[in-house]
Every structure is written in C-alpha cells, then in structure tokens.
C-alpha positions in Angstrom: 52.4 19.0 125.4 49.9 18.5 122.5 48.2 21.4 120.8 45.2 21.4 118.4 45.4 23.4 115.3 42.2 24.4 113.3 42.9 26.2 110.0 39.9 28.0 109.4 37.8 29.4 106.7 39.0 33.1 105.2 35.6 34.4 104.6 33.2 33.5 107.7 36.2 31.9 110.4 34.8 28.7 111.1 37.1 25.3 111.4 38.5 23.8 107.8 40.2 21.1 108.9 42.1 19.7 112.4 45.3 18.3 113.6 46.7 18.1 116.7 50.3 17.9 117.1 53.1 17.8 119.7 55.0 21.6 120.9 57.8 20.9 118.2 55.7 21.2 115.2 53.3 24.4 116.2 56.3 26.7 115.0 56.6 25.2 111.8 53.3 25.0 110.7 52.4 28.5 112.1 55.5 29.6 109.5 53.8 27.8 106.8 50.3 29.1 107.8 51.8 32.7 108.0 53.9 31.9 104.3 50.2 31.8 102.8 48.1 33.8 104.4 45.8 31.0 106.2 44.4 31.6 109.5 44.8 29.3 112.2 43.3 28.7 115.8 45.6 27.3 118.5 44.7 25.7 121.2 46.2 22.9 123.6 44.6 19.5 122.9 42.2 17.8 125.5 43.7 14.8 127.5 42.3 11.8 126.6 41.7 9.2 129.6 43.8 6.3 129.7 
C-alpha cells in the first residue's frame, strides 16, 4: 500500500510539500517529522489507472 504524506505549514496548516511513499517508509519519516517538530497529514495515495 502507498501513502501520501503532506508536510504542512506550522502557522496556517496548509500543504508544504508532497510525497507519496510505500507502508515501509511512513514510520521513518513520521520519526523524523516528530524529531523536528513538523506536522504531517497522512493519507493513503489514490490508485492510478493502468
């Protein structure tokens, strides 16, 4: 499964930057997130249509 991660702005919440990555790497980039304070919205990542 594929999740998108926003890392959003500290002062009004909206969407910095994107990624989306596979289930492995959430946990390690939420620890890193959490290690500096940034705020992140998870979500899982839309399918794409073959």
């Amino acid at each position: 499964m594929r999740f998108e991660i926003m890392r959003l702005d500290e002062v009004n919440g909206t969407t910095v930057d994107s990624t989306v990555v596979d289930a492995a790497s959430v946990s390690r980039i939420v620890q890193q997130a959490a290690a500096v304070g940034q705020r992140l919205w998870i979500r899982p990542a839309e399918n794409q249509a073959s």
